[in-house]
One Martini backbone bead per residue (centre of mass of N, CA, C, O) as a GRO file, in nm:
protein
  454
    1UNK     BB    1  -1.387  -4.505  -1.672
    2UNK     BB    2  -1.111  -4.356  -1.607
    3UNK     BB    3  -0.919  -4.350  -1.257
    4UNK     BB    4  -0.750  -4.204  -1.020
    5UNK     BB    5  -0.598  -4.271  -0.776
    6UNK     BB    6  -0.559  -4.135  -0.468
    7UNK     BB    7  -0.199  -4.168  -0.555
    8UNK     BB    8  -0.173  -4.042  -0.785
    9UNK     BB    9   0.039  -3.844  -0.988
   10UNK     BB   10   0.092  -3.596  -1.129
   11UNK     BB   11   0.199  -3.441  -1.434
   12UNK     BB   12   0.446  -3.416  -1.479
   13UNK     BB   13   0.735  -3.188  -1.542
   14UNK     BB   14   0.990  -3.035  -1.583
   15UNK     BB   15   1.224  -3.272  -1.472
   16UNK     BB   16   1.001  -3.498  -1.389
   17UNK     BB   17   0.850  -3.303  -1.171
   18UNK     BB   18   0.569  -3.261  -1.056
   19UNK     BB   19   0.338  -3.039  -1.134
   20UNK     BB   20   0.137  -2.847  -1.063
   21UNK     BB   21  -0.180  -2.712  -1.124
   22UNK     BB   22  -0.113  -2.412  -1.158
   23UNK     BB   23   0.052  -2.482  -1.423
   24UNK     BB   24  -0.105  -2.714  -1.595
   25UNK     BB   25  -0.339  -2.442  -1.612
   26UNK     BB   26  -0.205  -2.270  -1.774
   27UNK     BB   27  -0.216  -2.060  -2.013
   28UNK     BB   28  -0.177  -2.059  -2.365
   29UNK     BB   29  -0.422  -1.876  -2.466
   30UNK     BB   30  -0.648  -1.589  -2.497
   31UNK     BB   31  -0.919  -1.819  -2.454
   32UNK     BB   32  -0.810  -1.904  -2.178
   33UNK     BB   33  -0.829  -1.659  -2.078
   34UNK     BB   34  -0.898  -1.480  -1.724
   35UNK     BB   35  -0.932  -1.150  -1.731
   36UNK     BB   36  -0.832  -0.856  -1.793
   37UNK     BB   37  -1.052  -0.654  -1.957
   38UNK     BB   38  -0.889  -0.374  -1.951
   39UNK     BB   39  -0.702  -0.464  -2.141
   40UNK     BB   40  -0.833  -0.771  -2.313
   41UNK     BB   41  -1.040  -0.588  -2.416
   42UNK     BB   42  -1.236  -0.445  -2.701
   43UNK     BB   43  -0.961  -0.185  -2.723
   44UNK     BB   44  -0.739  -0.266  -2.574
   45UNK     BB   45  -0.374  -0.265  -2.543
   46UNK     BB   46  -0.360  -0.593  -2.593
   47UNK     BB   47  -0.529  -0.628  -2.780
   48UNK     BB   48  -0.409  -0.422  -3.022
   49UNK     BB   49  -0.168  -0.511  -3.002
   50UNK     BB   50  -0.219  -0.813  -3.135
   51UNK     BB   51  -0.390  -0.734  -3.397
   52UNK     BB   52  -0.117  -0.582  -3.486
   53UNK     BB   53   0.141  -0.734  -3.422
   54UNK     BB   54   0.238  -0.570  -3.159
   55UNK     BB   55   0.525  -0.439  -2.982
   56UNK     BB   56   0.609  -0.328  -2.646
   57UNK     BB   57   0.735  -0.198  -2.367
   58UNK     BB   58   0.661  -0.356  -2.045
   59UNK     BB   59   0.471  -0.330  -1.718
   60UNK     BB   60   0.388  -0.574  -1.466
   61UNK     BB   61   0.123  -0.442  -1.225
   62UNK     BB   62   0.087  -0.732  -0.994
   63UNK     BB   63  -0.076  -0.958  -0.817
   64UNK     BB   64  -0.056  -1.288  -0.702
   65UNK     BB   65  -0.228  -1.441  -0.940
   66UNK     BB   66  -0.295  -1.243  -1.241
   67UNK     BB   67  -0.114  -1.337  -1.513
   68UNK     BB   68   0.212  -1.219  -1.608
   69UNK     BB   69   0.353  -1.475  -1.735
   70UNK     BB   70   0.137  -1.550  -1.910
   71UNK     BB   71   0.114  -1.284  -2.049
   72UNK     BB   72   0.415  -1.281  -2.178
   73UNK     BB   73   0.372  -1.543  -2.326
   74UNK     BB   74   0.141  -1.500  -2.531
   75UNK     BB   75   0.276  -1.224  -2.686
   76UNK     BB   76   0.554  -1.414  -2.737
   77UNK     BB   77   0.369  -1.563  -2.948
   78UNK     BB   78   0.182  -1.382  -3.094
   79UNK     BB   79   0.470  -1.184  -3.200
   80UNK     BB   80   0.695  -1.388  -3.299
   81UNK     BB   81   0.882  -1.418  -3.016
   82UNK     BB   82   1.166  -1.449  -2.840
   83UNK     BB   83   1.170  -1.594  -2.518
   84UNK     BB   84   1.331  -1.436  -2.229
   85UNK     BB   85   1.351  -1.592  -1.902
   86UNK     BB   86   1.372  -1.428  -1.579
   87UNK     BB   87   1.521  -1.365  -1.244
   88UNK     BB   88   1.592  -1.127  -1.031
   89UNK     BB   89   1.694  -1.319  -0.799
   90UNK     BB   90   1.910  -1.471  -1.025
   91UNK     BB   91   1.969  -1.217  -1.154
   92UNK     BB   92   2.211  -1.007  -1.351
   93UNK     BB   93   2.428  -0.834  -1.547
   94UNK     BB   94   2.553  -1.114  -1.695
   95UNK     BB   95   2.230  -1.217  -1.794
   96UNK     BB   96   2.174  -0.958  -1.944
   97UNK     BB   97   2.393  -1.003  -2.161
   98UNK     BB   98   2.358  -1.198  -2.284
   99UNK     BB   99   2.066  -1.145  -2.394
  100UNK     BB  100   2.166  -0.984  -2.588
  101UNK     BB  101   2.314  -1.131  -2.746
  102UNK     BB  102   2.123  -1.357  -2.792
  103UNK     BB  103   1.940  -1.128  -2.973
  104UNK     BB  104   2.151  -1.007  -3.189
  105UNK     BB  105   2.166  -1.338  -3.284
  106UNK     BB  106   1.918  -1.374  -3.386
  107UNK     BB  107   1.840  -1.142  -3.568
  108UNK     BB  108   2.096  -1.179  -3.786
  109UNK     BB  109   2.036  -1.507  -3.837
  110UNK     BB  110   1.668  -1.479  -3.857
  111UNK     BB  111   1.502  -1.165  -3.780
  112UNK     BB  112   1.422  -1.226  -3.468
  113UNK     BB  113   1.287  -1.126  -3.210
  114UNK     BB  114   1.299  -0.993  -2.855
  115UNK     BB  115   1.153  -1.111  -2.536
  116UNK     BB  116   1.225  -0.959  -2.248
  117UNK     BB  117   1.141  -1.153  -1.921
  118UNK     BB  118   1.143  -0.953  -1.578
  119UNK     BB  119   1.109  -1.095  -1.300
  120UNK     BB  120   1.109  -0.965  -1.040
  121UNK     BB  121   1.227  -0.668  -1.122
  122UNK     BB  122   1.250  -0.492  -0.812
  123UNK     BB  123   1.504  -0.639  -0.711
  124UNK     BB  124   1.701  -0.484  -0.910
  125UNK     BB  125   1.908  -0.295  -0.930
  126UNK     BB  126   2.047   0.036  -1.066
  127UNK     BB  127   2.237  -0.137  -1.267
  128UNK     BB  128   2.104  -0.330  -1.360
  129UNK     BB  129   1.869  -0.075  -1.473
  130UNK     BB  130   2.066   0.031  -1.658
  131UNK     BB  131   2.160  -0.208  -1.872
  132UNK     BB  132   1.906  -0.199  -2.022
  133UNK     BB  133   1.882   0.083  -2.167
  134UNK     BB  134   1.994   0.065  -2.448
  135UNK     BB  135   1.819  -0.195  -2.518
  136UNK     BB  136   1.561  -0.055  -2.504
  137UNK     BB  137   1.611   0.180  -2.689
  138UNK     BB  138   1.735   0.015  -2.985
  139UNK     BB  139   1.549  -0.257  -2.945
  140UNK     BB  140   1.700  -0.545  -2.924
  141UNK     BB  141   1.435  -0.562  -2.696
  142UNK     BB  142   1.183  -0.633  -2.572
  143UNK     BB  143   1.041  -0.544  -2.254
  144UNK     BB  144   0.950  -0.733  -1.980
  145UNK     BB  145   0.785  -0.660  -1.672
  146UNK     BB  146   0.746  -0.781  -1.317
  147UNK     BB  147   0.555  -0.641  -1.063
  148UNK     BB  148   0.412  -0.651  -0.688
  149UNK     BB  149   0.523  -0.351  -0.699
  150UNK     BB  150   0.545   0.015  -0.714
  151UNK     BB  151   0.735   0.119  -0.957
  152UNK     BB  152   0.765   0.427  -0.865
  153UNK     BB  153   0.969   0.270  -0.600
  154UNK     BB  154   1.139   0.036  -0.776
  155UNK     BB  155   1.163   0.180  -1.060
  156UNK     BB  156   1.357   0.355  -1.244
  157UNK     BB  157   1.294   0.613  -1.468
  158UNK     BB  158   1.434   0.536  -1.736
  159UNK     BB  159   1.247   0.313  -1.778
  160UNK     BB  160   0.988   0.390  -1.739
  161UNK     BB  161   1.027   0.592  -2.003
  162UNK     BB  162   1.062   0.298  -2.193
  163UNK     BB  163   0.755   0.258  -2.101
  164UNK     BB  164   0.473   0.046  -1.978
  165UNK     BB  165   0.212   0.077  -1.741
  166UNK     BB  166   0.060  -0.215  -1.630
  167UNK     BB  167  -0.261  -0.286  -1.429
  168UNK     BB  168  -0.319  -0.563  -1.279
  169UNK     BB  169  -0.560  -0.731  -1.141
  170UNK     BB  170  -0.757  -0.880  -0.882
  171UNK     BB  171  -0.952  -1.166  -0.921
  172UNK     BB  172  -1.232  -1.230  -0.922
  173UNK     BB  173  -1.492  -1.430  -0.867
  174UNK     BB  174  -1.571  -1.515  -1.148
  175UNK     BB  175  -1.306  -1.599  -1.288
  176UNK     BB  176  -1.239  -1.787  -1.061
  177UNK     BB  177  -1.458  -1.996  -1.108
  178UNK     BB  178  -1.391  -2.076  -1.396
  179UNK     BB  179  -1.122  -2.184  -1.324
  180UNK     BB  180  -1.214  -2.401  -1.125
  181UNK     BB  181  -1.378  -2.543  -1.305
  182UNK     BB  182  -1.202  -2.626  -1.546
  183UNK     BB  183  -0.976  -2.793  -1.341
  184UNK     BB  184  -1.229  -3.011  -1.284
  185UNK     BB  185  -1.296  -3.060  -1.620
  186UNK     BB  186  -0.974  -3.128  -1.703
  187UNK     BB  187  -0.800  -3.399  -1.776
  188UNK     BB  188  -0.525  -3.329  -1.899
  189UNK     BB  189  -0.438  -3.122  -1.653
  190UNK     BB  190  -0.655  -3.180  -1.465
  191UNK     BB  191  -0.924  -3.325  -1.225
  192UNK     BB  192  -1.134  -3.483  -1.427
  193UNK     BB  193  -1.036  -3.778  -1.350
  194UNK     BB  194  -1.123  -3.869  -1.049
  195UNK     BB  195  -1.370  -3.711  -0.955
  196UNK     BB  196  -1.487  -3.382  -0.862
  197UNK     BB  197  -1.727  -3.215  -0.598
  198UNK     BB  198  -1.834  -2.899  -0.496
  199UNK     BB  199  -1.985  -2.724  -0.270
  200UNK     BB  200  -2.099  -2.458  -0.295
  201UNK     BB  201  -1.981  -2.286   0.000
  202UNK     BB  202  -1.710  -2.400  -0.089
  203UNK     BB  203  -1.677  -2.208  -0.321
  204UNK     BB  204  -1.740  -1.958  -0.187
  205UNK     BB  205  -1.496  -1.958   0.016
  206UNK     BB  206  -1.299  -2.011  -0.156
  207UNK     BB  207  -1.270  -1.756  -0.357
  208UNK     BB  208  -1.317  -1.540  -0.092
  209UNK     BB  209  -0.973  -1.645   0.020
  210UNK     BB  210  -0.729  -1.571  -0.223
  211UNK     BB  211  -0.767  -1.273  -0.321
  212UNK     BB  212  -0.712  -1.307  -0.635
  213UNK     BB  213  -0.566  -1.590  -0.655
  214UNK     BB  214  -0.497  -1.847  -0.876
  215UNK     BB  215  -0.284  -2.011  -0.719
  216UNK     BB  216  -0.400  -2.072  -0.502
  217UNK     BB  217  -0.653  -2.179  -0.551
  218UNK     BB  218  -0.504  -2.449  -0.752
  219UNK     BB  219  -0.362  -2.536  -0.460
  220UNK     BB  220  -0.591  -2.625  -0.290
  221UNK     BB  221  -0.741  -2.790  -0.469
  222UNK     BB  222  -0.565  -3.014  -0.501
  223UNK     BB  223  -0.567  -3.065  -0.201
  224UNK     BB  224  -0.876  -3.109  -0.167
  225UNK     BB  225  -0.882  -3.362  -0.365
  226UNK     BB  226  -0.617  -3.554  -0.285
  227UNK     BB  227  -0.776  -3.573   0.014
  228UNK     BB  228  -0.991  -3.695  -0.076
  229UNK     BB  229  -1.201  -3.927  -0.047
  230UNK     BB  230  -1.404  -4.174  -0.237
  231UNK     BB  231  -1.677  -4.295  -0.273
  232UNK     BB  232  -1.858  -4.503  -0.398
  233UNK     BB  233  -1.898  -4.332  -0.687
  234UNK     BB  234  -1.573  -4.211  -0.669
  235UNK     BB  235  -1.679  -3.901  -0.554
  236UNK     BB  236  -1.552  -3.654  -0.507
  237UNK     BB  237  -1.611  -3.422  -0.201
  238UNK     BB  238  -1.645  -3.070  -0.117
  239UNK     BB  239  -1.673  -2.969   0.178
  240UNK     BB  240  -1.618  -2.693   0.370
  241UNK     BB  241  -1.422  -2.848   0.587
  242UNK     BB  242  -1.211  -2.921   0.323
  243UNK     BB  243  -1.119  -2.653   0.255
  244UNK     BB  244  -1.064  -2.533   0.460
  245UNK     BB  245  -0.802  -2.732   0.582
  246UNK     BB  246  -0.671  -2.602   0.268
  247UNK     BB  247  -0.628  -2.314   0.356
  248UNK     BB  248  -0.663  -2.244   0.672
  249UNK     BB  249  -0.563  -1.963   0.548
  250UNK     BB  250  -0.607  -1.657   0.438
  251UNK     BB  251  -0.502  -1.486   0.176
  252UNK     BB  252  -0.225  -1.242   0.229
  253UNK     BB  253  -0.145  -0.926   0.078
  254UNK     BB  254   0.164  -0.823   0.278
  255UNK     BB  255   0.380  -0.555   0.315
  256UNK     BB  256   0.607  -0.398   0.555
  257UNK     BB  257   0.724  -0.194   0.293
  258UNK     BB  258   0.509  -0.152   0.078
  259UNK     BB  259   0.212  -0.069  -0.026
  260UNK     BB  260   0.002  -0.232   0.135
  261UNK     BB  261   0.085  -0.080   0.350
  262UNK     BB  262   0.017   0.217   0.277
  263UNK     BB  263  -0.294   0.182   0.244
  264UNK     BB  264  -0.394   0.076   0.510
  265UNK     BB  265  -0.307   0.352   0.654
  266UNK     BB  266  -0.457   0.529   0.529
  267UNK     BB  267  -0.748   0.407   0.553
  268UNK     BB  268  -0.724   0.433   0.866
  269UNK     BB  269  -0.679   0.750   0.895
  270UNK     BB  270  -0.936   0.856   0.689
  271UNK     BB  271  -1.160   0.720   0.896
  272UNK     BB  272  -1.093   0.878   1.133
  273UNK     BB  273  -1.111   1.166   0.998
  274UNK     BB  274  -1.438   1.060   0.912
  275UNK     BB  275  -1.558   0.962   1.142
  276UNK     BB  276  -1.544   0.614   1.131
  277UNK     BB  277  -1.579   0.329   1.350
  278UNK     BB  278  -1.591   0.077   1.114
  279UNK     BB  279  -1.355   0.133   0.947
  280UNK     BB  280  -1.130   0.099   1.165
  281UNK     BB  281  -1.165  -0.127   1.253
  282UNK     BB  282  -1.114  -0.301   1.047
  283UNK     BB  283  -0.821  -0.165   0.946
  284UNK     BB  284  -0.693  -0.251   1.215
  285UNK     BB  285  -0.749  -0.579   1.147
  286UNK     BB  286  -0.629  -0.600   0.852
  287UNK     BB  287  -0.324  -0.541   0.988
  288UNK     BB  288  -0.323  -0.720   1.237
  289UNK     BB  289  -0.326  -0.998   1.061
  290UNK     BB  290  -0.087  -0.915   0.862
  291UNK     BB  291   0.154  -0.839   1.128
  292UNK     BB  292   0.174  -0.583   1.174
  293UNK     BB  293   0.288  -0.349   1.446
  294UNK     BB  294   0.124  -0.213   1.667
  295UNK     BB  295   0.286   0.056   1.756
  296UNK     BB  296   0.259   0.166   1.458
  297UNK     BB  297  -0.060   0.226   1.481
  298UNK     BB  298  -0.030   0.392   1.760
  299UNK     BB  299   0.165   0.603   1.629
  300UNK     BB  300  -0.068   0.713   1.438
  301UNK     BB  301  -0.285   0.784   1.605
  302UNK     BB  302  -0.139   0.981   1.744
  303UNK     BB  303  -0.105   1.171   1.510
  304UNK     BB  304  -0.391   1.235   1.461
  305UNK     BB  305  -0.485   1.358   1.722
  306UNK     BB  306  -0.329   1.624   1.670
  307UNK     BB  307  -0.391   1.680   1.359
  308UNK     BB  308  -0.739   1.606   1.353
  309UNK     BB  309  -0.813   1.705   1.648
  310UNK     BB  310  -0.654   1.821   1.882
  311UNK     BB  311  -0.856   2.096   2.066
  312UNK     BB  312  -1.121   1.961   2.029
  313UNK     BB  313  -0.969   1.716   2.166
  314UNK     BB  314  -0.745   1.629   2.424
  315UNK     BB  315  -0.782   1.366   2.513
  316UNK     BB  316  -0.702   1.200   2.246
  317UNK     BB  317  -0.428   1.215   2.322
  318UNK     BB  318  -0.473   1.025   2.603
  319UNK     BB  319  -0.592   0.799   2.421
  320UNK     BB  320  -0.346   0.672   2.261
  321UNK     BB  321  -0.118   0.676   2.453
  322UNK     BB  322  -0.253   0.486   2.664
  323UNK     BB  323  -0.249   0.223   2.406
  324UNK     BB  324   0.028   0.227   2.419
  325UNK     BB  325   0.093   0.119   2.702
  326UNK     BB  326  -0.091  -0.117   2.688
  327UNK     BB  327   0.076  -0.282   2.487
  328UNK     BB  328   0.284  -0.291   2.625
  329UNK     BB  329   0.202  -0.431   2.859
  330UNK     BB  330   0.029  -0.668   2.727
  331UNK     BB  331   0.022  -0.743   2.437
  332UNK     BB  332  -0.068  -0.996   2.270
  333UNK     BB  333  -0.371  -0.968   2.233
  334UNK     BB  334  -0.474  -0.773   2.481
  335UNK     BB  335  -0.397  -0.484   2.342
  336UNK     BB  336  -0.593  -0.467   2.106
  337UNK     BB  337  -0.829  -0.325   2.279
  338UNK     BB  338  -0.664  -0.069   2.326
  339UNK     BB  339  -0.691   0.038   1.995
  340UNK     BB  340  -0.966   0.001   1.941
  341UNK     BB  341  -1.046   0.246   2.155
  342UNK     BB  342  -0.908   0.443   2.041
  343UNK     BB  343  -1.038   0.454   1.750
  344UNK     BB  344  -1.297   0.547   1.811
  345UNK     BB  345  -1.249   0.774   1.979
  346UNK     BB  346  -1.101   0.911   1.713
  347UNK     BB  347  -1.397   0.857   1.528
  348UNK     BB  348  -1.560   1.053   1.727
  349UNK     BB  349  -1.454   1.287   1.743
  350UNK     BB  350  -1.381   1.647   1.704
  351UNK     BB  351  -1.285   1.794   1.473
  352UNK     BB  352  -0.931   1.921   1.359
  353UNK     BB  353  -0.662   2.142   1.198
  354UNK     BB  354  -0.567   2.411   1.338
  355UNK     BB  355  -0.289   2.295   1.472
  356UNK     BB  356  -0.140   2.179   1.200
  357UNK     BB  357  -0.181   2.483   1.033
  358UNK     BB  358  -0.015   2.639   1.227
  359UNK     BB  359   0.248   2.492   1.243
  360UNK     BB  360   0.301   2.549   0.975
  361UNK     BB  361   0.309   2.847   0.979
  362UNK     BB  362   0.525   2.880   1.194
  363UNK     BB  363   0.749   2.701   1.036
  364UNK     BB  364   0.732   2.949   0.785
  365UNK     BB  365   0.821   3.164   0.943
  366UNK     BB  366   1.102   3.041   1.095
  367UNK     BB  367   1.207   3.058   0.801
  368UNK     BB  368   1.190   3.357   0.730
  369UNK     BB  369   1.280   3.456   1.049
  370UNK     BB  370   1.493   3.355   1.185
  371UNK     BB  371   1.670   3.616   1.331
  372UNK     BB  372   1.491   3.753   1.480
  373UNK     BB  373   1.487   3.936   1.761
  374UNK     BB  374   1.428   3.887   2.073
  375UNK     BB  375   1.259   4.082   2.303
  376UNK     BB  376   1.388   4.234   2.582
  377UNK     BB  377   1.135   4.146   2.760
  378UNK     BB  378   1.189   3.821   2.699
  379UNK     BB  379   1.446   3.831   2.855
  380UNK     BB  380   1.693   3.713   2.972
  381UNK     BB  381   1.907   3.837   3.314
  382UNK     BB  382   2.110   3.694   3.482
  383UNK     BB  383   2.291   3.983   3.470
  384UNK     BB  384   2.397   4.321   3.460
  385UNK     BB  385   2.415   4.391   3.253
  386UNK     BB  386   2.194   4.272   3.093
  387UNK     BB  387   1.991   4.466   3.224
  388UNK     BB  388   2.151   4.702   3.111
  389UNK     BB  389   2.034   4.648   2.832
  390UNK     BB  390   1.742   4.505   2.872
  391UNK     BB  391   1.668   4.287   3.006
  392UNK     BB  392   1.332   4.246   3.086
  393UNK     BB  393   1.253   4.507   3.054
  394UNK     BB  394   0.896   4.546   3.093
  395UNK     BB  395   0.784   4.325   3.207
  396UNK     BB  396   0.444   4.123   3.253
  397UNK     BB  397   0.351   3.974   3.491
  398UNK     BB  398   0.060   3.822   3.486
  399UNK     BB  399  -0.008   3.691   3.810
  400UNK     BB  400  -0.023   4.033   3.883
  401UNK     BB  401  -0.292   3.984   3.734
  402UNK     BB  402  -0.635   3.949   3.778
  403UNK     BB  403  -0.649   3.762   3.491
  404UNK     BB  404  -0.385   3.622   3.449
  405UNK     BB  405  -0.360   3.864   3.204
  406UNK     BB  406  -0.204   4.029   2.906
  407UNK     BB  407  -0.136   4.272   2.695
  408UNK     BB  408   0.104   4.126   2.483
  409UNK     BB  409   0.432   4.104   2.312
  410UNK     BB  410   0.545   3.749   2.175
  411UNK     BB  411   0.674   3.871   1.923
  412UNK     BB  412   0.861   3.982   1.672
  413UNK     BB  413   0.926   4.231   1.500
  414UNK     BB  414   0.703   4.206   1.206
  415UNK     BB  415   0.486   4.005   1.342
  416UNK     BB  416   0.279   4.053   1.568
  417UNK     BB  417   0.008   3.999   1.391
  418UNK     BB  418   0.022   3.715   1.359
  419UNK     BB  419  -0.185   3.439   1.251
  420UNK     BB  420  -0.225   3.080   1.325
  421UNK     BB  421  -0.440   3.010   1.528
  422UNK     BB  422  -0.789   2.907   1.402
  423UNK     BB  423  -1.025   2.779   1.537
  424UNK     BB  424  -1.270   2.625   1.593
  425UNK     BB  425  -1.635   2.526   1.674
  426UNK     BB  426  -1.524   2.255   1.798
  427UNK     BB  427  -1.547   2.175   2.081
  428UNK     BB  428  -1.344   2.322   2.284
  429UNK     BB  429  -1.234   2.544   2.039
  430UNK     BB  430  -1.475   2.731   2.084
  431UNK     BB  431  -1.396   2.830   2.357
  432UNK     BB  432  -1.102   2.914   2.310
  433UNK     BB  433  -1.169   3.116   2.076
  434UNK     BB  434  -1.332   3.315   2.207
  435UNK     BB  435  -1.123   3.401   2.379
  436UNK     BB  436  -0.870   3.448   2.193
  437UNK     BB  437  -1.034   3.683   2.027
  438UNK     BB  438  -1.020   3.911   2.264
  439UNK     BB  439  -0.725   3.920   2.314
  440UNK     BB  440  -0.657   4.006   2.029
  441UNK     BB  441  -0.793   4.271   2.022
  442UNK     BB  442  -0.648   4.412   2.276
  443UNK     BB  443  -0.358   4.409   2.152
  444UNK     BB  444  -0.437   4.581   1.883
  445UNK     BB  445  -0.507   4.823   2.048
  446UNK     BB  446  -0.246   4.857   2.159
  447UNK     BB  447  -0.061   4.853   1.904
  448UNK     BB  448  -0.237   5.120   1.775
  449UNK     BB  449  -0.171   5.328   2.016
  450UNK     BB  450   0.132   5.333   2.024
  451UNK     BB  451   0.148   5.400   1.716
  452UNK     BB  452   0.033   5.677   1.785
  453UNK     BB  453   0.231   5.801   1.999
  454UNK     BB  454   0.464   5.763   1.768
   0.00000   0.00000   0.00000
């Protein structure tokens, strides 16, 4: 049996430089593809195109290794179209043109079909996804694009209204590891020639070490086989050191500005809402090891305790404030245990959003009522005028009575009933709430009195 040597160089590809093995096992055909069988498993959206030899204009979004390349491969194949692959990175408007003149002498010329595919699609500005739109309408070409940002928030709305937008998820475990297995024992593509066997725990640690990325997964098989010496019988082992230190660091997929940034920070934020100390530890490591901004996670935890916790608990937001201090001192890694110490805190603590609902409440009061005028009691009189006008004038100084409040309206007129903060029974806000209660009794008796007196 022919084996390859230590040092033997793989597989040319294009321009004769050396191909990755993840290029080299790219499926050719819908066989060989594994995964997205919410797609392509029988009656779902693309068995149907391709078993009907029907194409539509299409955009796959889904994180990096997940086969959008690929399936655009195997459709223009599928669909007998001929397939011009762009790179929103390096094209732009003039290349999109191009691309339609030679799909309109294509289709004049042979009578066949042309499909447009636009990786990294979010790239392109709004003028270049302008210049699609008529083309896509008028039929030119069949157009496939691919990102993996969130389409809603990077491709322009008339695009996607003439489109369908297609969610490829992260392989699974099982998928991957049947990738891993083709690769191993693929002679022509893979590294079947070598030969190499990978021990269980370390093929369980490659699986689910890259994210459900196969690029990565197929990039690091690669380092740790041909980083391997083989043995007396020739087979390359790879045990599970030999994989860590193939791997490095675990596959992070995470944008500071994109949608998984988005995603992260509100499971975070909903972990804390519903009381889970569990789940905030976990979604605040996995934020911090992707790189986030530390003060950025503690400048949302200051919003929840106010949001979610408010006066149900007055001092997580002193316990918030006190981490973002903490990690200013300290910077990290020493500072990142006192945001653990903070969410924690805000996860056990006891919630309301009494007080964000209340002050919904009375920004659209003042915002209704902007104009209403100050009542002559509350105001400022610096001045003898003033006085003589009536400014301050019977005004109740609270610390003059002994319970050091009195019953006094302190809205303008015709607002005077609005009750805007709701205590709830949980925390200190049970206390608030029950003397804030008497309070309102006493003033509404007041002022049922005066109307009955006018």
């Amino acid at each position: 049996m022919k084996q390859m040597s230590f040092f033997q160089k793989p597989t040319p590809g294009k321009g004769g430089a050396p191909a990755p093995l993840a290029e080299r096992m790219r499926p050719r055909t819908l066989g060989e593809f594994v995964g997205q069988e919410h797609l392509l498993g029988p009656g779902k959206i693309l068995d149907r195109l391709l078993r009907n030899r029907r194409m539509q204009s299409l955009v796959f979004w889904g994180p990096p290794g997940s086969g959008k390349t690929t399936l655009a491969r195997i459709l223009a194949d599928q669909s007998d179209a001929h397939m011009i692959a762009l790179s929103a990175v390096l094209a732009g408007t003039k290349e999109i043109l191009e691309a339609v003149g030679e799909a309109r002498e294509r289709w004049k010329r042979l009578g066949k079909r042309t499909l447009l595919f636009m990786d990294e699609v979010h790239r392109l500005n709004k003028a270049q996804q302008d210049s699609l739109l008529p083309h896509v309408e008028d039929g030119t070409f069949w157009f496939l694009g691919a990102t993996t940002e969130n389409p809603s928030f990077e491709v322009i709305r008339p695009l996607l209204s003439r489109t369908q937008v297609l969610v490829l998820e992260p392989l699974d475990e099982e998928s991957l590891r049947a990738i891993l297995r083709r690769a191993m024992t693929d002679r022509e593509r893979g590294l079947g020639a070598y030969p190499a066997e990978i021990a269980p725990e370390a093929e369980e640690y490659l699986v689910s070490a890259v994210g459900g990325d196969a690029r990565v997964l197929l990039n690091v098989l690669e380092v740790a086989v041909t980083t391997t010496a083989p043995g007396g019988d020739g087979i390359r082992r790879l045990d599970l050191d030999s994989v860590r230190e193939a791997v490095q660091r675990r596959a992070v997929h995470y944008d500071k500005g994109g949608e998984e940034h988005y995603n992260l920070i509100s499971a975070l934020h909903k972990s804390l809402r519903g009381s889970d100390p569990d789940a905030a530890l976990y979604w605040l490591a996995r934020m911090l090891r992707a790189g986030e901004d530390p003060l950025y996670i503690a400048r949302r935890m200051v919003r929840t305790a106010s949001e979610d916790i408010g006066l149900a608990d007055p001092r997580a937001l002193e316990q918030a404030m006190a981490a973002v201090r903490s990690f200013e001192f300290l910077g990290s890694p020493e500072g990142e245990l006192a945001l653990a110490q903070a969410a924690v805190y805000l996860a056990l603590a006891p919630k309301s959003n009494a007080l964000y609902t209340a002050f919904k409440k009375a920004r659209a009061a003042a915002e209704e009522s902007g104009d209403a005028p100050v009542p002559l009691p509350l105001r400022n009189a610096p001045t003898e005028l003033m006085k003589r006008l009536g400014y301050g004038r019977d005004y109740l100084y609270p610390h003059d009575h002994p319970e050091g409040w009195v019953p006094e309206n302190y809205l303008p007129d015709g607002l005077e009933d609005r009750e805007f903060f709701h205590p709830t029974r949980r925390g200190w806000e049970k206390r608030f709430g029950e003397e804030l209660n008497q309070r309102r009794q006493r003033v509404r008796h007041k002022n049922r009195s005066a109307k009955a007196h006018d």
